[in-house]
C-alpha positions as CSV (number, residue, x, y, z in Angstrom):
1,X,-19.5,18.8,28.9
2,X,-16.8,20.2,26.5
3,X,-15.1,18.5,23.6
4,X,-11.9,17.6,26.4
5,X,-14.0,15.8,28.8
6,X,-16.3,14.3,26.3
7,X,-13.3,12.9,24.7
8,X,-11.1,11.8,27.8
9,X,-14.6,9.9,28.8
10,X,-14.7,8.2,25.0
11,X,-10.9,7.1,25.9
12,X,-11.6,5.2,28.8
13,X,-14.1,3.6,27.2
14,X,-11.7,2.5,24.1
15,X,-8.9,-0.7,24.2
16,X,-6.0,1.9,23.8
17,X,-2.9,0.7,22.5
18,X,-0.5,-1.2,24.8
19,X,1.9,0.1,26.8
20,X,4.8,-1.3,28.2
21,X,4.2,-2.5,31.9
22,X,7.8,-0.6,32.9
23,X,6.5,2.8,30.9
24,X,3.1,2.5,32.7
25,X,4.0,4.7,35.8
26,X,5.7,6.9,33.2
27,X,3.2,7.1,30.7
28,X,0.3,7.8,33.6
29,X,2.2,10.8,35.1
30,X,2.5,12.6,32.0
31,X,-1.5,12.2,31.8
32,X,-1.8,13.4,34.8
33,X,0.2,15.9,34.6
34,X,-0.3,17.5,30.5
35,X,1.1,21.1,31.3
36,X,4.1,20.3,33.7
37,X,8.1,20.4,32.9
38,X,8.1,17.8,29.8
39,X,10.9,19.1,28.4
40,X,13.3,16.0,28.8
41,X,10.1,14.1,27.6
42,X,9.4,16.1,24.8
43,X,13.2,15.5,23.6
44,X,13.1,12.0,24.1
45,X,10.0,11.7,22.3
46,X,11.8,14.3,19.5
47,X,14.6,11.7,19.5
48,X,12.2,8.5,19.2
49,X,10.4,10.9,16.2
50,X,12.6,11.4,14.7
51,X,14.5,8.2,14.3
52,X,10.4,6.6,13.1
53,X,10.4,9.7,10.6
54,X,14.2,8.6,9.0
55,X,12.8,4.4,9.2
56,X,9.4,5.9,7.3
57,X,11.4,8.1,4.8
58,X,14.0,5.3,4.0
59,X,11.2,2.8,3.5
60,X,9.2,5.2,1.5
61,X,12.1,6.1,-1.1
62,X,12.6,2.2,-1.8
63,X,8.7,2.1,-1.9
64,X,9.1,4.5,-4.3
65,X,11.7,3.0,-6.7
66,X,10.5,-0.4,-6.3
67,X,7.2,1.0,-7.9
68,X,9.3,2.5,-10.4
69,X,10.5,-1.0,-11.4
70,X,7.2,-2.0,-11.2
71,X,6.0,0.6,-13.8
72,X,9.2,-0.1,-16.0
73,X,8.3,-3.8,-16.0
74,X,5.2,-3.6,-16.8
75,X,5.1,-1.4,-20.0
76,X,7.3,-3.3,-21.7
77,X,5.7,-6.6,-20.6
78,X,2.5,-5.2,-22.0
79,X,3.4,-3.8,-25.3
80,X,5.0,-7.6,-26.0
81,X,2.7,-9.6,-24.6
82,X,-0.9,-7.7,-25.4
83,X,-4.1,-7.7,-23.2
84,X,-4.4,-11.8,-23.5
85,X,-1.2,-12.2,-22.1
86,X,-1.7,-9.9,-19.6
87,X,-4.7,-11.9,-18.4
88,X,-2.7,-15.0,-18.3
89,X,0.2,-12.4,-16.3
90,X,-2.7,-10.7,-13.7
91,X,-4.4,-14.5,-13.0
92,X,-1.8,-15.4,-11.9
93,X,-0.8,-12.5,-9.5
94,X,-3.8,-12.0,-7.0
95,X,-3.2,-15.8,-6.1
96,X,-0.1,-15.3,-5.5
97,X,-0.7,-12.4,-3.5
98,X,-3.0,-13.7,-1.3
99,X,-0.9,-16.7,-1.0
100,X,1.6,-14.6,0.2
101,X,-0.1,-12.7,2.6
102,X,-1.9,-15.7,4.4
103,X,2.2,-16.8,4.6
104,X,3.5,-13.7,5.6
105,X,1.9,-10.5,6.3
106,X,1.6,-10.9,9.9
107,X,4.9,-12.1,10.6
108,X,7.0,-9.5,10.5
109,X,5.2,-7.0,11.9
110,X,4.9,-9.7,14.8
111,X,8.3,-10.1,14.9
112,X,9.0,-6.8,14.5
113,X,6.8,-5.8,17.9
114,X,8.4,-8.6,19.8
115,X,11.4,-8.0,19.0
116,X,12.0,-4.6,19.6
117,X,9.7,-4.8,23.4
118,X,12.4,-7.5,24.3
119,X,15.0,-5.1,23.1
120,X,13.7,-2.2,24.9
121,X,13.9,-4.5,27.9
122,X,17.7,-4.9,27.2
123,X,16.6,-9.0,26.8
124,X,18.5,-9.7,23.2
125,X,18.0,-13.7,24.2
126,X,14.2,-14.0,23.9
127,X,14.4,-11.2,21.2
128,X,16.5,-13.5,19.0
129,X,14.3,-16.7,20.3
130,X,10.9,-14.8,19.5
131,X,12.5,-14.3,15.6
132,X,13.3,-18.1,15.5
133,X,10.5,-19.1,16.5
134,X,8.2,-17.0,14.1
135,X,10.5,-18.2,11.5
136,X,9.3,-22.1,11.6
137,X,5.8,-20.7,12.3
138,X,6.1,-18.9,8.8
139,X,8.2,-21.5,6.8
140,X,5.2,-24.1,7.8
141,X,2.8,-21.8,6.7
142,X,4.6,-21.2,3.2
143,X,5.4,-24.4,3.0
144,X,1.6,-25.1,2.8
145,X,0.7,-22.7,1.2
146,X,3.7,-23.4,-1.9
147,X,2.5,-26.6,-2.2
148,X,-1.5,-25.7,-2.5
149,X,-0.4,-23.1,-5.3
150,X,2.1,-25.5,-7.3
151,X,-0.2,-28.1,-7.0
152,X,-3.5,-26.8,-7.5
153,X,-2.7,-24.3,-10.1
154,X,-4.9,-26.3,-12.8
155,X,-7.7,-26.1,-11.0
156,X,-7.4,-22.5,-9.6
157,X,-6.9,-21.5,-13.5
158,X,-10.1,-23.2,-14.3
159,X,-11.9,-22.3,-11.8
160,X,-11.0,-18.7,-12.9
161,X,-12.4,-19.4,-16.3
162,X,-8.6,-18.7,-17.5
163,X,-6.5,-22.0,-18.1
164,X,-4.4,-20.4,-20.0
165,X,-3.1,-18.7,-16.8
166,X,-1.9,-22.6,-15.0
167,X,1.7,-22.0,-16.1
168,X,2.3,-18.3,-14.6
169,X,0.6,-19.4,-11.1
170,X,2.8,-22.1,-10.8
171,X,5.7,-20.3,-11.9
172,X,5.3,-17.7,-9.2
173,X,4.1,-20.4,-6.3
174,X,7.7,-20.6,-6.5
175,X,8.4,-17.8,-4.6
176,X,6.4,-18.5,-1.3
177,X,9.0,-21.3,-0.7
178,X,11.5,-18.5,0.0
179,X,9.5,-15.2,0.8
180,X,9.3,-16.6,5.0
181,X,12.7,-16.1,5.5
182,X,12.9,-12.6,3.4
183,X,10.2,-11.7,6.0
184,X,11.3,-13.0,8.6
185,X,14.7,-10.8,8.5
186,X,12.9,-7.7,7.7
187,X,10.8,-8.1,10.7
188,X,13.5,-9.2,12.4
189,X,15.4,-5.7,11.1
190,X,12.7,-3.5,11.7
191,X,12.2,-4.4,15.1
192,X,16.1,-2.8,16.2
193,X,14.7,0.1,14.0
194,X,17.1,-0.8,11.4
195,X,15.0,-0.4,8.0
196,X,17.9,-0.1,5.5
197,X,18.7,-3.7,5.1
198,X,14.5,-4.4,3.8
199,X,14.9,-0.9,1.7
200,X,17.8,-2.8,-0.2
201,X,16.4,-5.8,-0.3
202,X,13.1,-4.1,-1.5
203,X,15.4,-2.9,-4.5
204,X,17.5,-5.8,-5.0
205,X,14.5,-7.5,-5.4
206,X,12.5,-5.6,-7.8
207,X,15.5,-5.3,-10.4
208,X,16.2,-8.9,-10.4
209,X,12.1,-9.7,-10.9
210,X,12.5,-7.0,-14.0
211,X,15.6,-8.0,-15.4
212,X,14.7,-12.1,-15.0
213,X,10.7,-11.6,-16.0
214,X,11.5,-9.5,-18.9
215,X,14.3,-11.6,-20.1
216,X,12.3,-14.9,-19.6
217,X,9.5,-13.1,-21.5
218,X,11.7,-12.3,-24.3
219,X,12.2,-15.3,-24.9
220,X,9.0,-16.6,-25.4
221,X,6.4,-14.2,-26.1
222,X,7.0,-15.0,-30.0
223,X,6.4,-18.9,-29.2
224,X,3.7,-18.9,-26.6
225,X,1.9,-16.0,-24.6
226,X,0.9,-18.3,-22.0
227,X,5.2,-19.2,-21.4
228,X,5.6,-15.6,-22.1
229,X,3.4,-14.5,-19.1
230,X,4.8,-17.6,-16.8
231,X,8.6,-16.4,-17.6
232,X,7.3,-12.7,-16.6
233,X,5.2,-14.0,-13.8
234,X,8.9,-16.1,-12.6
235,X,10.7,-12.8,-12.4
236,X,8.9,-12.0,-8.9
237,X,10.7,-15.9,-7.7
238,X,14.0,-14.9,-8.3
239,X,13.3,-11.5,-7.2
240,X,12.3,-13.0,-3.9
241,X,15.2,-15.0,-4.5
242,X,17.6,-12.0,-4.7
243,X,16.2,-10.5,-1.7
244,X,16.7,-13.2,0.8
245,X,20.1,-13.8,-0.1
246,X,20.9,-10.2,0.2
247,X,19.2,-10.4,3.8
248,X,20.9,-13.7,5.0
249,X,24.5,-11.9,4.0
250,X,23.8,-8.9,5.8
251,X,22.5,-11.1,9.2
252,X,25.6,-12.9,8.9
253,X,27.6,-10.0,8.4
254,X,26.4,-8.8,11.7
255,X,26.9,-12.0,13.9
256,X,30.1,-10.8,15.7
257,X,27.6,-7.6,16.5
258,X,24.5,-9.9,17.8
259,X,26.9,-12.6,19.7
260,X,28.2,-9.3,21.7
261,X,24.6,-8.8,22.4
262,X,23.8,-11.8,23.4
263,X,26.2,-12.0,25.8
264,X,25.4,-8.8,27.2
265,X,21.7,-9.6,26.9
266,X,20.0,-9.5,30.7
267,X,18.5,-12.8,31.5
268,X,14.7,-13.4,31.8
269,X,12.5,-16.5,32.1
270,X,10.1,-17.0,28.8
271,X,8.9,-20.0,27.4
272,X,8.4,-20.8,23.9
273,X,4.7,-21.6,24.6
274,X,4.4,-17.5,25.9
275,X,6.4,-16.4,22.8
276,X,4.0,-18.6,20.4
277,X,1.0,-17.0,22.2
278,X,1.9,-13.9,21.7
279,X,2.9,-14.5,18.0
280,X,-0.6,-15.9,17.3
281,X,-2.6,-12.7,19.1
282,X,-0.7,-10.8,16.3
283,X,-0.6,-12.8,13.7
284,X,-3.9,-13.5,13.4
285,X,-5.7,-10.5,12.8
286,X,-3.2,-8.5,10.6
287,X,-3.0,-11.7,8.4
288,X,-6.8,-11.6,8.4
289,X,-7.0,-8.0,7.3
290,X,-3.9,-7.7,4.8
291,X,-5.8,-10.5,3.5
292,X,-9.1,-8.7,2.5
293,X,-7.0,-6.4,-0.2
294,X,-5.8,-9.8,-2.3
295,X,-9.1,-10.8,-2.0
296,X,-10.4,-8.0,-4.0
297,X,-8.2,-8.6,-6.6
298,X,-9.1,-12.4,-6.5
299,X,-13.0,-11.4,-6.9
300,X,-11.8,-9.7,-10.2
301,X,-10.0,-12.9,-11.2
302,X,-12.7,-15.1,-10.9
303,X,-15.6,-12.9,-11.3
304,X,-14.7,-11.0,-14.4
305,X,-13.6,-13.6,-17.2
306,X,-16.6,-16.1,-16.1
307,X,-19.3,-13.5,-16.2
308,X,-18.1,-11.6,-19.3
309,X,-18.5,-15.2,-21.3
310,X,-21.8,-16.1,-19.3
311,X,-23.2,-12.6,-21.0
312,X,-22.4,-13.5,-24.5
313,X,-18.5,-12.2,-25.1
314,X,-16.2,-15.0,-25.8
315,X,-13.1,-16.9,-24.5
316,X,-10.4,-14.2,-26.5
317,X,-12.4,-11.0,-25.9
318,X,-12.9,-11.8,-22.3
319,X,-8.6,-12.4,-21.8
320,X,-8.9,-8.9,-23.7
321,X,-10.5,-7.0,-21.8
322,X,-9.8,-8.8,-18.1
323,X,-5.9,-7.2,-19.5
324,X,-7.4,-4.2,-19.4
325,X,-7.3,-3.9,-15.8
326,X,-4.5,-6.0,-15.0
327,X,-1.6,-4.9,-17.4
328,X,-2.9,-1.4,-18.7
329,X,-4.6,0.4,-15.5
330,X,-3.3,-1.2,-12.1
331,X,0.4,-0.4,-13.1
332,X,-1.0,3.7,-13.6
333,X,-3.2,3.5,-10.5
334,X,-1.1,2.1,-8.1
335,X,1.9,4.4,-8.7
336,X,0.3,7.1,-6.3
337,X,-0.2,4.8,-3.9
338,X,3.4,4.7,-2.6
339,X,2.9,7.9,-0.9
340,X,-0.3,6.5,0.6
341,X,1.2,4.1,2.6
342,X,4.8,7.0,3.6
343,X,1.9,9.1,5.1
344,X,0.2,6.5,6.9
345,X,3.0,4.6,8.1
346,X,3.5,8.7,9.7
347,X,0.0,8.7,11.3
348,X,-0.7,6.1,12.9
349,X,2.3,7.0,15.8
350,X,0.8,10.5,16.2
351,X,-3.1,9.4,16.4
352,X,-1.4,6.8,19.0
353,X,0.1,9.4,21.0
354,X,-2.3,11.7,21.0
355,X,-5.0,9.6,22.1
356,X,-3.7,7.4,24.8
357,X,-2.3,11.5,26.4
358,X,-5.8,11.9,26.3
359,X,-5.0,15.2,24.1
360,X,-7.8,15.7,22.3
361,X,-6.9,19.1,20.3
362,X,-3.4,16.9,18.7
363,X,-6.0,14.4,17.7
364,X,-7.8,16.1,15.8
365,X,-5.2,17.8,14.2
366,X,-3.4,14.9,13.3
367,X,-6.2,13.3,11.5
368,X,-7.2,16.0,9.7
369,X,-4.0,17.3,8.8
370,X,-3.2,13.8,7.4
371,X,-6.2,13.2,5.6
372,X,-6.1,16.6,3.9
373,X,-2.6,16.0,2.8
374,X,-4.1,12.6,1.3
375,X,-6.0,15.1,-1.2
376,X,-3.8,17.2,-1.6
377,X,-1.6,14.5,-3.2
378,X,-4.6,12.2,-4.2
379,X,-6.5,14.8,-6.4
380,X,-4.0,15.7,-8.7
381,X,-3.2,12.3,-9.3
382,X,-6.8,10.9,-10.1
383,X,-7.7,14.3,-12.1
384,X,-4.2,13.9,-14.4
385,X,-5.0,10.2,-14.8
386,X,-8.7,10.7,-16.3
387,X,-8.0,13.7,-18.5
388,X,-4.8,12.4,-20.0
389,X,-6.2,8.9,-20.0
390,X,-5.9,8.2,-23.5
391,X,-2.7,10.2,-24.5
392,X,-0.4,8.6,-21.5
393,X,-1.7,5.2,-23.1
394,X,-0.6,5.6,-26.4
395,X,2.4,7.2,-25.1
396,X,3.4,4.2,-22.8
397,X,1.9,0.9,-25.3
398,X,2.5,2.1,-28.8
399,X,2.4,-1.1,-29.8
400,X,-0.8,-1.8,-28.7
401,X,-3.0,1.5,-29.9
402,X,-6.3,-0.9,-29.9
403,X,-6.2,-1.6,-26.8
404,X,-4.8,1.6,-25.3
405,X,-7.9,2.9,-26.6
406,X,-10.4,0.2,-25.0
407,X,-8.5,0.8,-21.5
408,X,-9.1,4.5,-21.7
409,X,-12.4,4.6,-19.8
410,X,-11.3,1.8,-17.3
411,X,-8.2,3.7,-16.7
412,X,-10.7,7.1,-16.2
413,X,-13.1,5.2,-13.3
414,X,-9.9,2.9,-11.7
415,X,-8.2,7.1,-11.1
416,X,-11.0,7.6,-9.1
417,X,-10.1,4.9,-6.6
418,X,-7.0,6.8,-6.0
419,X,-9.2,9.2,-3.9
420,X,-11.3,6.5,-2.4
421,X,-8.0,4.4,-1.5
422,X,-6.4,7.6,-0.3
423,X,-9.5,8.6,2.4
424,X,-10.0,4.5,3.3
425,X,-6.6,4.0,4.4
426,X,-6.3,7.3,6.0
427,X,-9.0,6.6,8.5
428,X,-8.3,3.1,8.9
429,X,-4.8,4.0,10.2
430,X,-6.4,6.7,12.3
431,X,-8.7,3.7,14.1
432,X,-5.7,1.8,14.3
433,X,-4.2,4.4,16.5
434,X,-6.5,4.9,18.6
435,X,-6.5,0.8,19.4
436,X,-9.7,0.3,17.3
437,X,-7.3,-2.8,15.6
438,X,-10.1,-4.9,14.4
439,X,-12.8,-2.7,13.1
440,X,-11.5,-0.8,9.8
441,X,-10.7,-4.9,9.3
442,X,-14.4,-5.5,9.5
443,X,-14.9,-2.3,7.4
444,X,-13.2,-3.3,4.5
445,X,-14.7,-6.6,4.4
446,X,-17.9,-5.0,4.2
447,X,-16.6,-2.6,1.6
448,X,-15.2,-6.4,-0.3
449,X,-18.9,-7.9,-0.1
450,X,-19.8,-4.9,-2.0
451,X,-17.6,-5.1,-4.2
452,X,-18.8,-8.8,-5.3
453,X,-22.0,-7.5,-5.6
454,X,-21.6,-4.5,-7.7
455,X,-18.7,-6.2,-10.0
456,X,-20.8,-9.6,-10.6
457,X,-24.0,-7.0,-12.0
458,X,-22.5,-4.5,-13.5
459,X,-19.6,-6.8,-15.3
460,X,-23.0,-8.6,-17.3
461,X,-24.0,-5.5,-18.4
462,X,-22.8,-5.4,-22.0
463,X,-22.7,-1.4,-21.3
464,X,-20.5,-1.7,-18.7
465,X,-18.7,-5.5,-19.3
466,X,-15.1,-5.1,-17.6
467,X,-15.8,-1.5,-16.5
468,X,-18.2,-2.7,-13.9
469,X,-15.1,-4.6,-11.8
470,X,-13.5,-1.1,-12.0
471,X,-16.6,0.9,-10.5
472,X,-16.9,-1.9,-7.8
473,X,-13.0,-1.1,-6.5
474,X,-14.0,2.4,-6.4
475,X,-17.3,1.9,-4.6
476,X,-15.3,-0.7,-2.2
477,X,-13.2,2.3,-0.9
478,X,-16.0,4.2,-0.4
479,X,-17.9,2.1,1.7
480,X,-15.2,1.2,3.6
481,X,-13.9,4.7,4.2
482,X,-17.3,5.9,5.1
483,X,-17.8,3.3,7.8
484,X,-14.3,4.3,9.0
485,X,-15.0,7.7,9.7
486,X,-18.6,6.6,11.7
487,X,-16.1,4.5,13.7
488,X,-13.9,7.9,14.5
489,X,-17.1,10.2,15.1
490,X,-17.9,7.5,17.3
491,X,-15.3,6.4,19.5
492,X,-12.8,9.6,18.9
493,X,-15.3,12.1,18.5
494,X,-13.6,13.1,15.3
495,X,-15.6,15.7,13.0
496,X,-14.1,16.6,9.4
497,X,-14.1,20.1,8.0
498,X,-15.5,19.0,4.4
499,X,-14.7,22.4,3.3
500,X,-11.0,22.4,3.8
501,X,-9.9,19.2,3.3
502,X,-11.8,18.0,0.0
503,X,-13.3,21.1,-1.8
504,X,-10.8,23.5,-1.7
505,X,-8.3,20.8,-2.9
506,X,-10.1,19.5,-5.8
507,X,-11.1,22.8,-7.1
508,X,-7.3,23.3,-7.5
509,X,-7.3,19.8,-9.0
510,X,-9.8,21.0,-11.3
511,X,-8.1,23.7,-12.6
512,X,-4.7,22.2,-13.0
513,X,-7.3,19.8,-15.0
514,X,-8.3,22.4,-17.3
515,X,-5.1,23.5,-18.0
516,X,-3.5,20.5,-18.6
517,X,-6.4,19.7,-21.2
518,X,-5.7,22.9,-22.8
519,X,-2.0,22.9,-23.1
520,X,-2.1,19.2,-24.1
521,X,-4.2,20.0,-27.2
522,X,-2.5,23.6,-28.1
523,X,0.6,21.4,-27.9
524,X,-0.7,18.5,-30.1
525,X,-1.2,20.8,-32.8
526,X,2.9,21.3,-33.5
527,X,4.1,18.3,-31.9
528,X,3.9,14.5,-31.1
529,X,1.9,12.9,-28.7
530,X,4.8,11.9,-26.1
531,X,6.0,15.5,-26.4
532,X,2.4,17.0,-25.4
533,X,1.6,14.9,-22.8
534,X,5.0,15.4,-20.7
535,X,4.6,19.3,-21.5
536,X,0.8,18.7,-20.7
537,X,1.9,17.0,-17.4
538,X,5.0,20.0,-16.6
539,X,2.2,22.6,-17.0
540,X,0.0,20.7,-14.6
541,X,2.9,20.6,-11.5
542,X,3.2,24.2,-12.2
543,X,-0.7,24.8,-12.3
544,X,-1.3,23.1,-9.0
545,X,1.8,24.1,-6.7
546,X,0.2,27.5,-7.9
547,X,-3.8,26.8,-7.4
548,X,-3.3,24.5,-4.2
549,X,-1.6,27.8,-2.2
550,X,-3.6,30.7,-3.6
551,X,-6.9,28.8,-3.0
552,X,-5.7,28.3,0.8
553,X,-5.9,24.8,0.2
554,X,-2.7,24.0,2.3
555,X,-1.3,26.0,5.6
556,X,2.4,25.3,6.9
557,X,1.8,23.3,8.9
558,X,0.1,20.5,6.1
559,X,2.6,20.9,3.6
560,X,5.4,20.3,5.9
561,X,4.0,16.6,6.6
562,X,4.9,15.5,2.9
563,X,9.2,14.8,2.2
564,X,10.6,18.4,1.9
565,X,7.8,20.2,2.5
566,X,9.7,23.1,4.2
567,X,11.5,23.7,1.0
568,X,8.1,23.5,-1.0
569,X,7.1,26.1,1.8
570,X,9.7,28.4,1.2
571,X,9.8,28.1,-2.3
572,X,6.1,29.1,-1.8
573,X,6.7,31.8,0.0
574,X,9.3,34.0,-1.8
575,X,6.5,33.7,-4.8
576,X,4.8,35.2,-2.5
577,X,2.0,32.6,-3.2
578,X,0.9,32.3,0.8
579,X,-1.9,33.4,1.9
């Protein structure tokens, strides 16, 4: 049996993605037929590529600033507030967060998938129903949820070992009172394949949380860290705040637009009690697994602080070095992963494709290809992080040099989950699209269990004390991604070339690495720190676009995947650089 038939007889065995019941008859005579006249197809399908590619790219660029804001609001936040009030600051957070996502996550992708099937059926009347009617579903929810968060926020602190942190979870719970109906209109949006009103609101609401949290801590940090961190921790309420009005004027704006529709609409029998069905089949598990991610960052809430004063630090160094993580490292570490989730959002409608064609060769190139461009981006990032650690500290909290040094070796082993986040999140989309929707779920809760495991022993270690949370994220990934990939040898019959898509990658990491050591300390003997490290940083881009093509770490057709990669091609090219 060769690899086609093996894999056409794992397919049928597989729950592949649904179809539309009018695309069926469709759908099964292009299987039937792979090597016919699909020209009109194949423009159609360039057209409906196309338009997912511009949706991804406009949703990755406010991705991209919005973590900008991010970064900007956090560096100053930190260098007035310190490590303690950072604790109080990154309590408060991972409740929030998984407040939110228990709220939220799942509706507007559900909305999002009901509304545009009803759209692609020409029925704008149950479209529009199916949004309203996810829209109470999600305002109860919140509702709950606000009022479990407000109200229980003394005992959530304690129970954290933090009580200091009370004020900043309450002044965040604010925000689930408002974040259904931001959701609900992006889902609402992104199911008529609109995605610029969520990019502005995504930007709308990041400057008002910076501008607001910032201002609020200003005005406090000098009186009381604890107000401090709530007035930062406020800034993501009227952020959310900012957002939903932006979204509610643009909905109204387009009422005369939606009214035409409606009227236009063809007319089909649906109940609310088939719509809320359907909401709950999708609801459930996405909430369930967007959930397991805020639960990591709860186990380092309440895990760290209690088990670092059960081993014999106390209450002050323990807010310390909980910061560590919270206000010094995550804001580093999760810049990269913005281009994580543009390449996945890209993947999982090619692995869909590909498998429910039954075309194995696309498959596999489509996984690999993705994952490798992962590393391509991931390595560089994690190897920059851990050898310029200590410099891009003290460059960014110069008003905290202490405690830029204590982070240093946190920052070093958090880099490392770059890589681990990168290759987790790659398979797990690649399950995904081959209608495995449950299982990278199960994965990562696995990988979480682990996580409580390794942080809780290696946290009361004196040796490794808040460092041991870090280790457990990376090992997390790990697990996770290495139970993915069993899943893909298993039911896509998906083998990796560990050659190409990790070693030949990090050794060009490595260099660049080397170099960017080297120029950073020939550099440091003329000038400042800030000046070294951004020429340390320069050298590096220009190290690893170098490295990553002479070491035929990349072909065309990788580097094209990532945003202007055909210019990064050429560019490659006339340097004659290509192998």
């Amino acid at each position: 049996m060769d690899n086609e038939e093996k894999f056409s007889k794992l397919n049928s065995d597989v729950d592949a993605p649904e179809i539309p019941a009018d695309s069926a008859e469709s759908q099964s005579d292009n299987m039937a037929d792979d090597t016919g006249d699909n020209s009109e197809d194949s423009a159609m399908s360039d057209v409906a590529a196309s338009t997912l590619m511009k949706g991804a790219a406009i949703l990755a660029v406010a991705g991209i600033v919005s973590k900008v804001f991010g970064a900007v609001f956090r560096i100053p936040l930190t260098n007035m507030i310190g490590a303690e009030g950072q604790s109080y600051y990154g309590a408060a957070y991972p409740v929030y967060q998984f407040f939110y996502v228990i709220a939220t996550a799942g509706f507007p992708v559900a909305i999002s998938r009901m509304v545009s099937e009803r759209i692609a059926h020409g029925d704008f009347i149950n479209a529009h129903k199916s949004y309203k009617l996810a829209l109470r579903a999600t305002l109860i929810v919140s509702g709950l949820s606000f009022l479990m968060c407000f109200f229980g926020a003394g005992a959530i602190a304690g129970f954290y070992g933090n009580p200091g942190a009370e004020a900043s979870i309450r002044a965040i719970s604010i925000a689930l009172i408002f974040t259904p109906i931001a959701a609900s209109l992006r889902g609402y949006f992104q199911g008529q394949q609109e995605m610029t009103p969520t990019a502005v609101s995504q930007v709308i609401e990041q400057i008002v949380r910076v501008v607001a949290g910032l201002a609020l801590a200003f005005m406090f940090f000098r009186t009381s860290l604890e107000l401090a961190a709530a007035g930062a921790t406020f800034g993501a309420s009227a952020g959310m705040i900012a957002a939903m009005i932006v979204l509610l004027i643009i909905y109204i704006k387009k009422r005369p637009e939606r009214q035409r529709l409606l009227r236009n609409s063809v007319v089909r029998e649906e109940s609310d009690r088939q719509r809320f069905k359907e909401l709950v089949e999708i609801v459930i598990p996405i909430t369930i697994g967007s959930s397991i991610m805020p639960l990591m960052m709860n186990i380092d809430a309440a895990i760290v602080m209690r088990r670092l004063q059960a081993t014999g630090w106390d209450l002050s160094m323990s807010k310390t070095l909980y910061g560590l993580i919270s206000g010094y490292c995550d804001p580093l570490v999760n810049l990269p992963v913005v281009f994580v989730d543009a390449i996945t959002i890209s993947l999982i409608p090619a692995v869909t494709t590909a498998f429910t064609l039954k075309r194995k060769s696309d498959l596999d190139k489509n996984v690999k290809t993705g994952l490798k461009t992962m590393m391509v981006i991931a390595y560089p990032c994690a190897v920059g992080l851990i050898v310029l650690a200590n410099p891009i500290l003290h460059m960014l909290y110069p008003a905290k040099p202490e405690e830029a040094d204590l982070a240093t070796k946190t920052l070093q082993i958090l880099a490392l989950s770059i890589i681990t986040l990168a290759i987790m999140r790659t398979l797990s989309s690649s399950l995904q699209g081959i209608g495995k929707m449950t299982l990278p779920v199960v994965n990562l809760f696995i990988g979480a269990l682990a996580k409580i495991v390794i942080t809780y022993v290696l946290v009361g270690i004196h040796f490794f004390n808040v460092n041991g949370a870090a280790i457990g994220s990376v090992m997390a990934y790990l697990i996770s991604a290495m139970l993915n990939y069993r899943g893909l040898r298993k039911y896509a019959d998906i083998e990796l070339d560990m050659k190409s898509i990790f070693l030949k990658p990090l050794l060009a990491a490595a260099v660049m690495g080397v170099v960017t050591v080297a120029v950073y300390k020939g550099a440091g003997l003329i000038m400042g720190n800030a000046v070294s490290v951004l020429l340390a940083m320069l050298a590096a881009v220009v190290v690893y676009f170098v490295t990553v093509f002479l070491s035929g770490a990349v072909t065309k057709d990788e580097i094209e995947l990532i945003p202007k990669g055909d210019l990064i091609y050429r560019i490659a090219d006339r340097m004659h650089l290509v192998r």
